[in-house]
Structures are given as structure tokens and as C-alpha cells.
N, C-alpha and C positions, 0 to 999 in steps of 0.2 A: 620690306623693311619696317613696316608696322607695330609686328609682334615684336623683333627687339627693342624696338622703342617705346614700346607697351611693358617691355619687363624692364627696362632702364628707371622707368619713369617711377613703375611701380617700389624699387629697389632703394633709391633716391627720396621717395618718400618713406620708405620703413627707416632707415636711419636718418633722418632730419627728426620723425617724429619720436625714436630711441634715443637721439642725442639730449633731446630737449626733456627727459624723462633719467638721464643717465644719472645727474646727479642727486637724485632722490632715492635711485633703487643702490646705486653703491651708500648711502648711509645707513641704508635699511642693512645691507650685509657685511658692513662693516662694524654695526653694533654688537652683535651676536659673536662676532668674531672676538673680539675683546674678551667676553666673558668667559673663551672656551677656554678649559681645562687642558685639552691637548697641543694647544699653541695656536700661532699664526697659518691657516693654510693658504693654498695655492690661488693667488688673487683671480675671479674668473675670467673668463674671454670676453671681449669688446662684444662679441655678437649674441655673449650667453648673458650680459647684463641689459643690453639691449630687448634681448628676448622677454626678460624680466619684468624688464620696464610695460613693456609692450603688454605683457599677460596681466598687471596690475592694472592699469587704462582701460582693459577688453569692454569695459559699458560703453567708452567713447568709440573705442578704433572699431570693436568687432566685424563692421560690414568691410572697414578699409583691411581688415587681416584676412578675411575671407579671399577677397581677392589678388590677394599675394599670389604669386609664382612660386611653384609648387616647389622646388627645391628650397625656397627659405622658407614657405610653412612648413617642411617637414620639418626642420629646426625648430622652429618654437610650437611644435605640438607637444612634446615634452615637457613644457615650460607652463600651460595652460593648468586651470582647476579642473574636475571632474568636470562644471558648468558647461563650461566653453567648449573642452573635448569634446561631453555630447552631443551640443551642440552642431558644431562644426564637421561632424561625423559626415554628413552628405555630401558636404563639400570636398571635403579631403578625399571620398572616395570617387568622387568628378575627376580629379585630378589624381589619379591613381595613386593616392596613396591610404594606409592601413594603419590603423591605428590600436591593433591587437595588442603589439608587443608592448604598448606603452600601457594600456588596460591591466596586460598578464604582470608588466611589476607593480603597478600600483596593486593590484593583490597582493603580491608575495611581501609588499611593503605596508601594507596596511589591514590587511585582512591578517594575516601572518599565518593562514591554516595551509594545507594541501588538499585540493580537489583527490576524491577515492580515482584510483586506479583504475576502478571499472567504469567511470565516466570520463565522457565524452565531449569536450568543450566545445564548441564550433561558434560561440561568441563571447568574449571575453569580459565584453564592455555590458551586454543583458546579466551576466552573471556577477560582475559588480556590482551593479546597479541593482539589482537586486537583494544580495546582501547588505550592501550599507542602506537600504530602504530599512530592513528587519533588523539591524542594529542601532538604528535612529530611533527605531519604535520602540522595542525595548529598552534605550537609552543606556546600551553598553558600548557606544560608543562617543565618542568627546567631538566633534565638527570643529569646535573653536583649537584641538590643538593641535593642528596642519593647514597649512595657507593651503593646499588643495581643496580639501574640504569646508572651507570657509568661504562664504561670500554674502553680503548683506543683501546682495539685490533675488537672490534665490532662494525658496526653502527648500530643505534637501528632501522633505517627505515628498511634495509636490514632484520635483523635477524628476525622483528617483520611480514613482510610482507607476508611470504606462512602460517599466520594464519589469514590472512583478507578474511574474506567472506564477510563485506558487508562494502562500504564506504560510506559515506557520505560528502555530497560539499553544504557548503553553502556559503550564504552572497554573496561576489565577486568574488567566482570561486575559494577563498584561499585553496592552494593544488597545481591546477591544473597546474599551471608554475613551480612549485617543481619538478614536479612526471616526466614532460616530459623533466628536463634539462640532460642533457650528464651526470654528475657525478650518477643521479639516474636511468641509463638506466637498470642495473639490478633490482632494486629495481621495475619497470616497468613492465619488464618482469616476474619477479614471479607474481606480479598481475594479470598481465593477463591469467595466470594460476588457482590462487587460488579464484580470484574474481570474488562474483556470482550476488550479489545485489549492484547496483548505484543508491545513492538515493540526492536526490537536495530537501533541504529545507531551505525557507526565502532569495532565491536568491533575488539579489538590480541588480541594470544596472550596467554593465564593457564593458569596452575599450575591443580593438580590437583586442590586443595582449593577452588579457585572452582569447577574444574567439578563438582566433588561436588555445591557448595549451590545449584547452576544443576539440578543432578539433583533435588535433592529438593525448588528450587521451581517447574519444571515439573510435576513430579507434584502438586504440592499443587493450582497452580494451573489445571495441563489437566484429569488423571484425575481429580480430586476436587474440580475448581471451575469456574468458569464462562466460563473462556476459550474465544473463539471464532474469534477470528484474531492468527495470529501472524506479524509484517513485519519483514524484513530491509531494512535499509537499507547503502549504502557501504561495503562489508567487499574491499577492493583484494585480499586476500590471504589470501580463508580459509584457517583450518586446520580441518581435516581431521574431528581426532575433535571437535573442539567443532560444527563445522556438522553432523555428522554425529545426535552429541549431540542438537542443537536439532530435526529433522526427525523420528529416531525418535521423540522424545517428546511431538512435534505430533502423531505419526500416531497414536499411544495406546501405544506401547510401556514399559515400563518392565521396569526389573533393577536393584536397590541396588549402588551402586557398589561399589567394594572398602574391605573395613573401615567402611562407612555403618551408621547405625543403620536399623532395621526401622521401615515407615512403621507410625506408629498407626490411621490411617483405614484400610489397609487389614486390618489383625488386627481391629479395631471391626466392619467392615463383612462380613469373613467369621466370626466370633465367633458359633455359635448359627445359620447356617444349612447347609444341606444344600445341597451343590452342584446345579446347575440341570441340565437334561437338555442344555442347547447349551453347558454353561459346558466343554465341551473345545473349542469352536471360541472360545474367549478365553486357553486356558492352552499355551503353547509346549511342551510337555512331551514325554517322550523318547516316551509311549504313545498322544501322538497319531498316528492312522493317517497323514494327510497334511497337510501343515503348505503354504501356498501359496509361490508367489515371495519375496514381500514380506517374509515373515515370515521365511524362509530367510535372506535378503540382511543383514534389520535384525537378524536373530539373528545371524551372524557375525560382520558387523560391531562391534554390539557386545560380544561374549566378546570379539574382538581388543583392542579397544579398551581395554577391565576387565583384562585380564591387561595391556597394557601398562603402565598408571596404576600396578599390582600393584607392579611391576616400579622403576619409580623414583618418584622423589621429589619433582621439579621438573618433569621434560617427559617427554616420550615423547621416546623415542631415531627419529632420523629414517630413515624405512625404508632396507634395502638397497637401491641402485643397481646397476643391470647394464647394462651398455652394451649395444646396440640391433645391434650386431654379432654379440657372442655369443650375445644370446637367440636370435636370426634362426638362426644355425647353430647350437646347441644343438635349437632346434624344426624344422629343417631335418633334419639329421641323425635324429633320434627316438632319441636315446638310451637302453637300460635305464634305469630309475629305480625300485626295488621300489615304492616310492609310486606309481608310476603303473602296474604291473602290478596294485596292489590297485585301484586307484581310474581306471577309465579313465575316459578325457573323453567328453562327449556331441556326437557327431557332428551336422555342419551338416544334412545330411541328414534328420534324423528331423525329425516335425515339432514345433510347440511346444507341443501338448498330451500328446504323447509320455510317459511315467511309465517310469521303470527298473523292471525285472523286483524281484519280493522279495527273490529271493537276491545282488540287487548292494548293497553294503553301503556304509553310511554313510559319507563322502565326512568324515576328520579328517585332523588335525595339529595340531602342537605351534604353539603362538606363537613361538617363536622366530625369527628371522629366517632362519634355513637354512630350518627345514622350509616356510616359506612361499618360499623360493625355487623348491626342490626343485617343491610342490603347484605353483605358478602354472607351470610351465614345459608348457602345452599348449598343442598347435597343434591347429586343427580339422580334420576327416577331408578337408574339400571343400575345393577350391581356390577359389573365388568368394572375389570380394575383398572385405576386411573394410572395413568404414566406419573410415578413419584416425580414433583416440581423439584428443581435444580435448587437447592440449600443459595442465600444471598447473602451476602458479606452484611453485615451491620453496619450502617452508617457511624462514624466517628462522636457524629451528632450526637446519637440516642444513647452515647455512657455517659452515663453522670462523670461531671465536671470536665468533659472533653468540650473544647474550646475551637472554633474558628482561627489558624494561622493567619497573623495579616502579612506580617515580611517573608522573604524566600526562605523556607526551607529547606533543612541539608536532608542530604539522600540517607541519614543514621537516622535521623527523626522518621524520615517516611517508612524507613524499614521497621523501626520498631511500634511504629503503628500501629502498621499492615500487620506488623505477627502476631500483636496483642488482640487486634480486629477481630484476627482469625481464631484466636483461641478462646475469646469470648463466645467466639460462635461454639466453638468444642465441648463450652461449659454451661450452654444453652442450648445444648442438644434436645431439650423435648419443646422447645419453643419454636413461634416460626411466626410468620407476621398476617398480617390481614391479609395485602394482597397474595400471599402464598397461598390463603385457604381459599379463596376465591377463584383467584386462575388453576389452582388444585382442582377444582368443582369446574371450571367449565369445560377444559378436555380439550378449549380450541374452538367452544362454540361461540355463541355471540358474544360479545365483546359489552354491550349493554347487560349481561348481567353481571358486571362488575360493579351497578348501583352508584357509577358517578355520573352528574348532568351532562346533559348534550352542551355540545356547543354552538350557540347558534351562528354564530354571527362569523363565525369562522371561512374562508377564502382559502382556496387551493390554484398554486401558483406553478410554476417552472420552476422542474424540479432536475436535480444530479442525473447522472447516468454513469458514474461509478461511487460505489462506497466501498470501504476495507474498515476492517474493526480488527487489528493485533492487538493481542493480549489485553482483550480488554473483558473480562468475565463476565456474562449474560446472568443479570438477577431471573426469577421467573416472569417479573412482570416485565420487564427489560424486553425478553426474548419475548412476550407474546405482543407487547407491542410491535416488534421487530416484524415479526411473522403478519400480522395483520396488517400491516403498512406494506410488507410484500406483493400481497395477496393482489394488492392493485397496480403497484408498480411500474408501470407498463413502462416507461423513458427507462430503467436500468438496464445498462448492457452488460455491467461486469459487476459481480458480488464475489467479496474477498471475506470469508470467516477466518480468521485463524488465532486458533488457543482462547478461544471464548467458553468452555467447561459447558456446553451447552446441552451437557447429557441425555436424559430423555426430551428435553425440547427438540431434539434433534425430528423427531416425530411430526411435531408442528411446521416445524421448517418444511417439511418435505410435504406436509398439505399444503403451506401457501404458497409457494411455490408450483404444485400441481394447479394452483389454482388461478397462479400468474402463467403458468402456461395455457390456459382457457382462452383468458384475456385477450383481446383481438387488439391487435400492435404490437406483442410480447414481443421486447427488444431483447430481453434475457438471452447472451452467447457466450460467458464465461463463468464458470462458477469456480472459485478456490475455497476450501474447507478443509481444516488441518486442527487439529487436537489429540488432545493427551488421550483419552478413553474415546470410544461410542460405545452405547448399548447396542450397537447392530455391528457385525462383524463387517471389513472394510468391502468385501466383494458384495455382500449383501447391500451393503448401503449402496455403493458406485449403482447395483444391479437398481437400486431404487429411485437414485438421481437422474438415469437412461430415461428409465420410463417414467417419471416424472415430468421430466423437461426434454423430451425429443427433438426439439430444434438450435438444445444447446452445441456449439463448435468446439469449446474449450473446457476441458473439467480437469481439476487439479484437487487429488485427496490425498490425504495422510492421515493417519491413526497409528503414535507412539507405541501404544499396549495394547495388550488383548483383549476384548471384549469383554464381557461376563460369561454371554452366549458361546464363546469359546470353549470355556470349561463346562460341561453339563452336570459339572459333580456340583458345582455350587447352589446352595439351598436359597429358595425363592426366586428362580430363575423365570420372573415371567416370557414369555415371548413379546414380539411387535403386535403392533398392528394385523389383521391378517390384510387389510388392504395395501397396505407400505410391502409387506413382503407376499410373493407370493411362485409356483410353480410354472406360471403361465411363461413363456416365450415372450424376449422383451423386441417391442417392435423395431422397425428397421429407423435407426435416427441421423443425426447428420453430423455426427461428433469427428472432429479433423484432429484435434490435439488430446492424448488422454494421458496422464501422469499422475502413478498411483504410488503411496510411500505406504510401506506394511511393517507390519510390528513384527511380532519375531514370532514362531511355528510355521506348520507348514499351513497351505493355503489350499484349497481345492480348484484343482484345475478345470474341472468341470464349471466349474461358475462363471472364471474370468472367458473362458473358450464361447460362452453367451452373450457376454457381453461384448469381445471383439466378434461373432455370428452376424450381430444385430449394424455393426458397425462399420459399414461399405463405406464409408466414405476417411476411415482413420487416416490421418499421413504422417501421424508421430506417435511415436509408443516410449513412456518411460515406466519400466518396474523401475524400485531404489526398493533392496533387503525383502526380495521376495524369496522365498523359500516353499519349495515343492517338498513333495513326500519320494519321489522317486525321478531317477534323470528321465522316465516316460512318461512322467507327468510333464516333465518342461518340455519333451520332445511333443507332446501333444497340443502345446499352446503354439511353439512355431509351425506346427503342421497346419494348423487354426489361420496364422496368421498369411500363411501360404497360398491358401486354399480360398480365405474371404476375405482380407484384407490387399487388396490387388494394387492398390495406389500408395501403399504404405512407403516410405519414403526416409524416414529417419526412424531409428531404433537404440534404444537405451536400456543398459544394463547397468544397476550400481550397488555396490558390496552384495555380490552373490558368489554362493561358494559354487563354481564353475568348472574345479576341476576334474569333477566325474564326468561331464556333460561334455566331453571334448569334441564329441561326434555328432551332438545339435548344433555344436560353434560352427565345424565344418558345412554343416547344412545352410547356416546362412551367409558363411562369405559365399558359396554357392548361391544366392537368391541373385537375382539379373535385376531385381526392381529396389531394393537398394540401394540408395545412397549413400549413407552417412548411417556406422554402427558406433556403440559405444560400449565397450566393455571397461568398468569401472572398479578397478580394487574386487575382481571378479577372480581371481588366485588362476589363472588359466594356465599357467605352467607350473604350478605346483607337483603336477604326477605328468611323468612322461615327457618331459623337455625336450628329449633328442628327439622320437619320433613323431610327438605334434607339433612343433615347431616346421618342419621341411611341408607335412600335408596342411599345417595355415598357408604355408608363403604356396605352394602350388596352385589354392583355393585363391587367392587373391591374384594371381600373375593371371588366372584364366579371365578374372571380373573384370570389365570394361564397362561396367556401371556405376561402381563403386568409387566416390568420390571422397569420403573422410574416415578415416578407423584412427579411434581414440582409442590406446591403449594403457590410462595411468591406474600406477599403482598396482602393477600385476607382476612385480619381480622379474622383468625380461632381462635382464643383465647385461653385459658386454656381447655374450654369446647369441642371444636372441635379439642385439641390436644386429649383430653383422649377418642373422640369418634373414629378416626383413630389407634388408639392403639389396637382395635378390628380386624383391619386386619387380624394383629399377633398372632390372637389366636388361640386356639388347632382344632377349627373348619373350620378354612379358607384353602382354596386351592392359596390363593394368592401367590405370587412368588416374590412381591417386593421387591427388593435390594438397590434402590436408593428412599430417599423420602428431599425435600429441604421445609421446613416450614418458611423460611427466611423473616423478614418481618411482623411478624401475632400476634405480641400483646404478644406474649408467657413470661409466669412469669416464677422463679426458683420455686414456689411451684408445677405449675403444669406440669412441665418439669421434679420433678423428680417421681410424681407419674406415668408419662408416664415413666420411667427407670423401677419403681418397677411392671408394667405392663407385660414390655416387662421380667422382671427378673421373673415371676410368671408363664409366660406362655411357659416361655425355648427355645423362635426361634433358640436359637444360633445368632451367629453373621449373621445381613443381606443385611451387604452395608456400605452404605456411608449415614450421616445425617449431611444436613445442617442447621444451628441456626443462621446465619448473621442478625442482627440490631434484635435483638428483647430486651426484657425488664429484662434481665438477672443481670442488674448492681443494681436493687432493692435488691437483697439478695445474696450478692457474696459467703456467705457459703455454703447456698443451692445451687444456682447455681454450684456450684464447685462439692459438691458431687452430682449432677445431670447427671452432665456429664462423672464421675468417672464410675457410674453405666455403663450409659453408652456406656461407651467405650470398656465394656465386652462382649458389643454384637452388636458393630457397631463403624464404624469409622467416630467420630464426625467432625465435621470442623465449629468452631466459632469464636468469637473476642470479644473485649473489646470496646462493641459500649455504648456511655454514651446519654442512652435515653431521659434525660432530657436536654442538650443540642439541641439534632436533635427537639425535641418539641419547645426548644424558637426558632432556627430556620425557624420551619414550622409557627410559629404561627406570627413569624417577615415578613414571604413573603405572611400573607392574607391580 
């Protein structure tokens, strides 16, 4: 008798303490009422004013709400702010109850977006909270106009911040001067706790004091917190020191900018110990004995960078230009230059583990723009031709009378920028900048003769272990910092290139990289790299990356267009490297996932057949728009895959023209060690429908391995739906679970004869079927009891695609 006298009791005081609060919260919803335009509505319920009352008080009542009886809290959970809700989240789940559905409308009621299709909610109340954290910060959103959002006793950055996983900075850095002021110094510090993803998209150029507080919330949040990967999105037109900025500080580097205060975490952290016996391989300092590439590179770079900021007050003054005439004869000639009698260059010659003698001395100079004229003017000892540097956008900076934006910019401004950027460059085509002539001369070698100061005082911290750079296009100097920060690396487990124009850099990339594979700890297990051109044809390069990085697991390439190397008619066609490419046998590596996207011609099978040789351990294969010279060239890559790929496990096919090849297709529903194929907009019934359709479905009734065959986009029609339907019959040994016909012409008449198929023959349920864009909208009756059926013996997944629309469409873009 306790417990109901325990919920009496508790019951008896919730309305004693709502009664005495009733007349306060009906005045409150009686005023607003008056004012409405749509009339008087419907006065609310005694328990919903109560509730009211109740959720107004929550500073006083909160402990006595807590311990309500779970059927009346589930009533005034509704009623409560964000605050309280999240609060109260622990307890409501003690007492079974959930507090999702009330999370997912205050999204659709306040957020007003829709979460993408391809995501995955599984908490509703992290994913608010989250959002209205980056809407607070940004200040697009209002707190004071919804009593939800309002509360004097809490701030919303604070309370919303240890549910921020991933932030986002764009534009000008808007945020970053917030996060790092004194009043939000906690709000700070839980991020650096809870935050795992830093992501920078449509960044513009900012002043000096944004990049300060982007300095010191890098540091908080990389070296001193818990970030683990940082993405770059759409930047048309980096600049320089700020991408430069964001990289060293990914990689663990840090140096207080000019005039910045001293971090406290790091005086805290060294306060009271004794320096470690390895802690000189973390401090840049003048008595290190040897200090690596990486750290050379990201140390000059930045003293450059810190003495420029020094220097003004708005921008960094745009480097000196020297026209491509003079340097050529300036390095042609070999002028005196006492700077270069003290400091000679490192000849092509030597090799790249080469060290200068002791007695050759420290490679300085002034910041000024002479003395770095004066340092960068080196030509190399050997005539071998340099890899031409990658052409860099011009800073907006360095045209006369282009100006700093301070308020937001529309995307018509940024567009016509960027094109005017770009044509400036078009109409300065014999020009090109210092550090183009200088990283031009050094090929990749040290990084000190780019003739900026060390840095001494510089601290290397805890650092990312994913980066991604989309679209964001690699200057030269960009990219050889990039590469030289590589080279050390060792914490990065995933690197994401894509559409960075990283042309013949690509060369460098594939040294430091060779050279982060040396590296003892090399985390390096996924590389993605995707662009418009390479100088190396795409099976040459993958053939490159293999034996570069042999303990990589995941590689994912693409290459839009053809090479240059493709056509041998075109003039000045140098070759690579001869180390980067070569004839030798590539060693056995440990690549599990490989996904190749190819440009258009045909491809040598002989190369890729090398690179799956080497590759015993593959379990995924995706071609996308590969194209053979003959159907025994592709019969020779599955014979490849047959023979030395044994564990191979899933297989991808996507827009290949397939229908010569009908008797490889055969050969691999045949394979016993597949799982999962996918033939993709691969035209596989194009020639011969009657007779390879009956020897497919025979080839799969025997497979009793074979667990998914995706078939969209290959025209199978009504007829080739109800030939597939045979799988499932009482005679097949087939095992299929997954089948995706997405794409194939498919009507509601013969979508549901295939239901009564499947219903005559009794599978039971077998999976998942997908039905995406097909011709469903001609008979929605039919179509509806189609899928009715159905779904008694599989789990359909379709839509509302209106296929007369997507036809005037297709037929609008021939």
C-alpha cells in the first residue's frame, strides 16, 4: 500500500502547487488571445494550464517534478523549455519514458529543415542541440521569440554545447571571435571535450584578428581537445596564410600569434613537470639537433606569415611579383648575390636523405619582400626538367582597389570575383609569384631553401587523424606545404583529396607519402583522391599509390579526363618521374577496399590485372565508366580476379557498356565467393534479351553464395522482371536476400504479377527490394496492391517518381 500512497501523495501535491500558479499562467494565455486575428480559441484543459504553470516555476519545483509519477510527467514533458527537457532526459528514461517524439517536433517546429534521406537519426535531442548551438552562434536564430527557447537562468551556448559533435565555420570565420572571448571560456572548454568534426565551408578572406581567434581555437580545440577530423569544403580561392594557418594547426603545430595572449592550458600543463626524455622531438627549438622536412616547411612558413600580420593591420600585403622572363634570366645567368654565396642551394643531384655538412650554416632572411626575392632566386645544379608548379589564383588582395568584404556576401559577388580572379590570371600569363619560382627550383627538396626564418620557439601538439580538402584548389606553395607536413604525419589514418587541381604536384604528394610510409607508427589506411586531370594516367597512378603506401586498406581514385600521357601525339609530353613510375612488379599490399572512377577510352588491362596480382587481401572492387579495348580484355581482369583475389567479396560495376560481355556476366554469377555484385546502368540486355536472360536466371538458381545482385538502370522491363522471379522458385538453391531493380522500365502490371509469383511459389520473406524511378505512377491502384503483396514477403523501399516528368526532362537535355 505504500507505492499508491506514494503516487497519491505525489499527485495531490502537483495540483495544490498548479492551483496556486493557475491564475497567473491563465492571464499569461489569455492576453495573446485577445490580440489574435483568428478569433477566440479553444480554452485549454485544467491539467494543460497546470502543466504550464508548472513549467514556468521549473527553478522552484524542478526536483519535486522529477519525482512525479510517470504517467503525469509524461504529460508535462511537452510543456517544458529545451532546458528542463534536457535536463530531465535521465530521469524520464528511469521511468520509461522517451522523449524523442517531442525533440523530433520541436525540429520540425523550429528548425523547420528536413534531415537528408540518407541520414540516420538515432537521437533526436543530440541533433537539436546541436543545431540550435550553431544557430546561436551564428545568430540566425532569435532565443527571446519562443518561451521554449528562452530562459534567464541558462545560457543556450553553455547548456547546448557537450552535445556538439561537429561544428561548422564558415564565410569570415563567424563564431570563432565568440567562442574564444573570456565570457565564453566554458562554453570553450566543453568543446574541446565533446567536439570531434571541424568543418570550414565557403570561407571569403578575414582580417587578422579573426585569424588570431581561429589560432587560439584551433589550439584549444585540436592540441588540447578532442578533434579528430578537420574538412574543407568550397574555398574557389584560398588564401594563403589562412589555409596555411588551418593545416599547420591540423598537423599539431602551434606559435601565439603576434601580440596573442599565452595559452593557459599550456603553462597548466607544463607547470611542475620535468621535461620528458623525447620532449625535444615535440619542441622546434634552435638546440635541436635535427628538426625534419615538415617541420622546417611549417616553421618558415609560419615566422613568415607572424612577421607579416606583425607588420599590418588589415591584410597582409600581396607578395612581390617577378615576371617569368626575368627570373628565367636572372637563374640563367647565376648572378653574385652575397645571400647566395652564404647560403647555397641543394643540388638535384644529391640524394633526398642527403644532410648538409655542420659547418654549412643556417639557411635565414629578413621577411621583407627584397630579402625573399634576393633567397628564392635559385636555380638547380642539374638540368632535368622540373615538374611545371600548378598556376595559383591571385589573391583578391593584390588588384588594385580590391577591398576586404566586411558584411555577408551574396554568392553573385563571390561568383563574379572568382571569374574575374581567374581571368586576371589569363591576362598574367607570363607572370607568376615568388613563391612559384622558388618551390619551381626546389623539386621537393628542402624546404629551407625557400629562405624564410626558422621558427624557434614553435611546439608540436596532438594532432587530427582525418583531414578532406573538397574543392578547394592547391596553390603551389599550398600543396608543398601540404606534402611536407605529410611526410611526417604519422597520427593520420584517412586523407580525402578531392578536386584540388593538384596537377604535377601530384608527384610530390606521392614522395611524401612514400615517405610517411617509412615513418614508424604510419597510421595512414585510407586515401581518397579525385580530380579533374592527372599528368599520370589513372592505373599508373593507383599502380603508384600501391607501392607507395602498401599497408594502405582503403584507396578510392577518380580522374574525370584523360591524361596528357594518354595522347602521345601531344607536343612536350614529358614523362614522370622514373621512380614514381616504373616496370618493376608491385609488392604484395594489404588493400581490402579499392574504388576506381576512369575517364573515358579504353584502359589497359594488363595494368589494372597488376595491381589486383599484388592485392591478396582485396574484398571490394568498384570500376565506375571503365572501358576495355576488347570483351577479352575484361574477360581477363575477371579471370585476374578469379585466380588471386580469393576473399573478394563484393563487386561493382557502374555505366559500362556490358552488352558484348554477356559471357563474363555469366562467368561471375558462376563465382561461389561472391556475395554481393552490382551491375549498374551496365545496358546488359541491350542485345540478346530472350536468350541471356533464361542462362542469367539459371547462373543464379545454381548460386547459393550469392547474397545481393543490384540490377539498376539496365532496362529489364516487365519481361525480364517476371524472368528473375524464377530465382525464387521451388527448384532454386539461390539464397538471395537483396535484389535493387531500380531504374528498369518496370510497370504496376508486371510488378504485381511478379508479387503473385513470389506468393505461388511461398519463399517467405527474402530481403529488401528496391523499386526507385520506375513507371509505377501509370497505375497507382495496381501499383499499390503490388507492393501490398509484396511486402508479405519482402521489405519494399519505393517512391513517388512521376515518370513523365523525368522523360520531358531527359528529352529537354538531347
Amino acid at each position: 500500500m505504500a507505492a499508491p500512497e506514494a503516487w497519491r501523495a505525489r499527485s495531490c501535491w502537483f495540483c495544490e502547487v498548479a492551483a496556486a500558479t493557475t491564475m497567473e499562467a491563465t492571464s499569461r494565455e489569455a492576453a495573446p488571445a485577445k490580440s489574435s486575428a483568428s478569433g477566440p480559441s479553444a480554452p485549454p484543459a485544467l491539467f494543460e494550464l497546470c502543466g504550464r504553470a508548472v513549467s514556468a516555476h521549473m527553478g522552484v519545483l524542478e526536483s519535486g517534478v522529477w519525482a512525479l509519477p510517470g504517467p503525469i510527467l509524461q504529460s508535462i514533458l511537452p510543456l517544458l523549455n529545451i532546458y528542463y527537457l534536457e535536463r530531465i532526459e535521465e530521469t524520464a528514461l528511469k521511468k520509461g519514458l522517451s522523449t524523442q517524439a517531442i525533440w523530433r517536433r520541436l525540429w520540425d517546429e523550429l528548425m523547420k529543415t528536413r534531415p537528408s534521406s540518407l541520414e540516420s537519426v538515432t537521437c533526436w535531442r543530440a541533433k537539436f542541440m546541436e543545431a540550435f548551438f550553431s544557430h546561436v552562434l551564428r545568430g540566425t536564430i532569435d532565443v527571446s521569440s519562443d518561451r521554449r527557447l528562452c530562459d534567464q537562468r541558462f545560457s543556450p551556448l553553455l547548456h547546448s554545447s557537450r552535445h556538439v559533435r561537429q561544428l561548422t565555420i564558415c564565410n569570415m570565420l563567424q563564431g570563432a571571435t565568440e567562442l574564444v572571448a573570456e565570457p565564453n571560456r566554458r562554453v570553450l572548454e566543453t568543446l574541446a571535450s565533446s567536439l570531434h568534426t571541424l568543418k570550414f565551408r565557403h570561407l571569403l578572406f578575414s582580417d587578422v584578428a579573426a585569424q588570431q581567434s581561429l589560432r587560439q581555437l584551433l589550439h584549444q580545440l585540436i592540441h588540447h581537445g578532442a578533434v579528430s577530423q578537420v574538412s574543407l569544403y568550397s574555398w574557389p580561392v584560398p588564401e594563403s596564410a589562412l589555409f596555411i594557418l588551418i593545416l599547420t594547426m591540423s598537423a599539431g603545430f602551434w606559435q601565439p600569434g603576434p601580440g596573442g595572449p599565452p595559452c593557459r592550458l599550456c603553462g597548466e600543463a607544463s607547470r611542475g613537470r620535468a621535461p620528458s626524455r623525447d620532449e625535444g622531438s615535440l619542441l622546434l627549438g634552435s638546440r635541436r639537433p635535427r628538426r625534419d622536412a615538415a617541420e622546417r616547411c611549417a616553421a618558415a612558413l609560419m615566422a613568415s606569415r607572424r612577421k607579416s600580420e606583425a607588420k599590418q593591420t588589415a591584410r597582409a600585403a600581396p607578395a612581390t611579383r617577378v615576371t617569368r622572363r626575368s627570373t628565367q634570366e636572372s637563374l640563367t645567368a647565376g648572378g653574385t648575390d652575397p645571400k647566395r654565396e652564404l647560403h647555397p642551394p641543394a643540388t638535384s643531384h644529391e640524394a633526398p636523405g642527403t644532410k648538409r655538412p655542420p659547418s654549412a650554416p643556417a639557411t635565414t632572411s629578413s621577411a621583407s619582400p627584397s630579402s625573399s626575392t634576393s633567397s628564392s632566386k635559385r636555380a638547380p645544379a642539374s638540368s632535368a626538367p622540373q615538374p611545371k608548379p600548378l598556376k595559383r589564383f591571385k589573391r583578391a588582395a593584390g588588384k588594385k582597389g580590391a577591398r576586404t568584404r566586411q558584411g555577408p556576401g551574396t554568392e553573385s559577388e563571390d561568383l563574379y570575383d572568382f571569374v574575374f580572379i581567374v581571368a586576371g590570371e589569363k591576362e598574367d600569363g607570363e607572370e607568376m609569384e615568388i613563391g612559384e619560382v622558388a618551390c619551381g627550383a626546389l623539386d621537393g627538396s628542402d624546404p629551407s631553401c625557400l629562405g624564410l626564418p626558422a621558427l624557434e620557439a614553435s611546439q608540436r601538439f596532438r594532432s587530427i587523424s582525418t583531414l578532406e580538402l573538397f574543392t578547394v584548389p592547391l596553390s603551389t606553395e599550398a600543396a608543398l606545404t601540404l606534402c611536407h607536413l605529410l611526410s611526417s604525419w604519422v597520427s593520420l589514418e584517412s586523407l580525402t583529396l578531392s578536386y584540388n587541381g593538384l596537377g604535377s604536384n601530384i608527384f610530390r604528394l606521392l614522395d611524401s607519402l612514400r615517405a610517411l610510409s617509412a615513418q614508424a607508427g604510419c597510421r595512414l589506411r585510407a586515401l581518397h583522391l579525385s580530380d579533374l586531370f592527372s599528368p599520370l594516367p589513372i592505373l599508373e597512378l593507383t599502380r603508384a599509390i600501391v607501392r607507395a603506401l602498401p599497408l594502405l586498406r582503403v584507396l578510392s581514385i577518380r580522374v574525370d579526363h584523360p591524361s596528357q600521357r594518354d595522347n602521345p601525339a601531344v607536343p612536350g609530353n614529358a614523362g614522370p618521374p622514373s621512380h614514381i613510375i616504373g616496370d618493376e612488379e608491385i609488392p604484395e599490399n594489404c588493400l581490402e577496399q579499392l574504388e576506381m572512377g576512369f575517364p573515358r577510352g579504353a584502359q589497359p588491362a594488363p595494368l589494372l590485372c597488376s595491381v589486383l596480382k599484388a592485392s591478396g587481401s582485396l574484398q571490394q572492387l568498384s570500376l565506375d565508366s571503365a572501358t576495355f579495348a576488347s570483351p577479352q580484355d575484361f574477360g581477363l581482369v575477371l579471370q585476374t580476379l578469379k585466380e588471386y583475389n580469393l576473399v573478394l567479396k563484393r563487386l561493382s560495376f557502374h555505366d559500362m557498356n556490358l552488352a558484348d560481355c554477356q559471357s563474363e556476366v555469366l562467368f561471375l554469377l558462376q563465382n561461389l565467393t561472391l556475395q554481393e555484385i552490382t551491375f549498374s546502368f551496365c545496358r546488359l540486355f541491350e542485345k540478346r534479351p530472350a536468350q541471356f536472360l533464361p542462362e542469367m536466371v539459371a547462373a543464379m538458381k545454381g548460386n547459393s553464395t550469392l547474397k545481393g545482385l543490384r540490377l539498376p538502370g539496365n532496362r529489364l522491363g516487365n519481361a525480364g522482371l517476371l524472368a528473375l522471379a524464377d530465382v525464387f522458385s521451388e527448384d532454386s538453391s539461390s539464397s538471395l536476400c537483396q535484389l535493387d531493380i531500380s531504374s528498369n522500365c518496370i510497370k504496376p502490371d508486371g510488378l504485381l504479377e511478379f508479387a503473385k509469383r513470389l506468393e505461388r511459389w511461398g519463399r517467405g520473406a527474402f530481403g529488401h527490394l528496391r523499386l526507385f524511378q520506375n513507371w509505377l505512377d501509370q497505375d497507382a491502384v495496381t501499383a499499390r496492391e503490388a507492393i501490398r503483396r509484396l511486402r508479405a514477403t519482402c521489405h519494399v523501399v519505393s517512391d513517388s517518381w512521376d515518370s513523365s516528368q523525368a522523360f520531358a526532362d531527359y528529352v529537354s537535355t538531347m
